[in-house]
N, C-alpha and C positions, 0 to 999 in steps of 0.2 A: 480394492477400496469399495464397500456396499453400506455407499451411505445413501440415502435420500433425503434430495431437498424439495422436488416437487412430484407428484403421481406422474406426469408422464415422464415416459421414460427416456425419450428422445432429447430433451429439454434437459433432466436429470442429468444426462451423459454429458451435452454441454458446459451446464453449469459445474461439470465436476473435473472438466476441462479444464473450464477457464482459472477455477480455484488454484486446482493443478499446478497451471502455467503460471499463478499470479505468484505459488509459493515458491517453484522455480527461478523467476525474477529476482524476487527479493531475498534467497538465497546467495544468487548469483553479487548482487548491488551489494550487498552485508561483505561478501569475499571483498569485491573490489575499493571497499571504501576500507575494508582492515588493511588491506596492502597497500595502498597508496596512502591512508592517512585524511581523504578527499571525505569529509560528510557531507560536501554536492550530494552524493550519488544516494542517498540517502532522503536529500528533500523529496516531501513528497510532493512539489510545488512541480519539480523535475521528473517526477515517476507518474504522474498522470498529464505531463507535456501542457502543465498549466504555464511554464515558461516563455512558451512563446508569447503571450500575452505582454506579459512584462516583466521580460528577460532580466533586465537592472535590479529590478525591487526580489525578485527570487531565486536570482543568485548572489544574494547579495548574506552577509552572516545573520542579518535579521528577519529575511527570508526566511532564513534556515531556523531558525529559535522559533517563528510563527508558524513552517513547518510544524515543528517536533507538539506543538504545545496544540494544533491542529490535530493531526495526529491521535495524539491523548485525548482529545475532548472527544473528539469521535469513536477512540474505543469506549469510553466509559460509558456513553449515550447509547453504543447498544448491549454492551454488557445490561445496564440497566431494562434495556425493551428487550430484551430477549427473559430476563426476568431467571437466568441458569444459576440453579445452586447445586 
């Protein structure tokens, strides 16, 4: 993978870690919510451990719609600021 996100290179490799590991994850979450059926694993209320906050409201199925509809609005927001065609 010789992508670059920023000039240094130390920082680069990080960030391409972490990407990495984030695609990993959620590779991983996608498996286990096909086989069990669970789209918990899926919120993303749950995947950046915003649950412990307020466990009740984010596992909850309207958590999970606020999730998904979160989610969306935040891809579009950088699709748009990134400005890729």
């Amino acid at each position: 993978m010789n992508k670059k996100i920023v000039e240094n290179k130390y920082l680069n490799a990080l960030l391409l870690l972490m990407l990495f590991s984030a695609m990993v994850h959620m590779v991983m979450l996608l498996f286990l919510t096909l086989f069990s059926g669970n789209l918990y694993f899926l919120n993303y209320f749950n995947i950046v451990d915003a649950s412990y906050f307020l466990p009740d409201f984010f596992s909850s199925f309207f958590g999970t719609v606020i999730s998904f509809m979160l989610v969306l609005a935040m891809y579009f927001i950088i699709l748009k600021i990134n400005n890729i065609e």
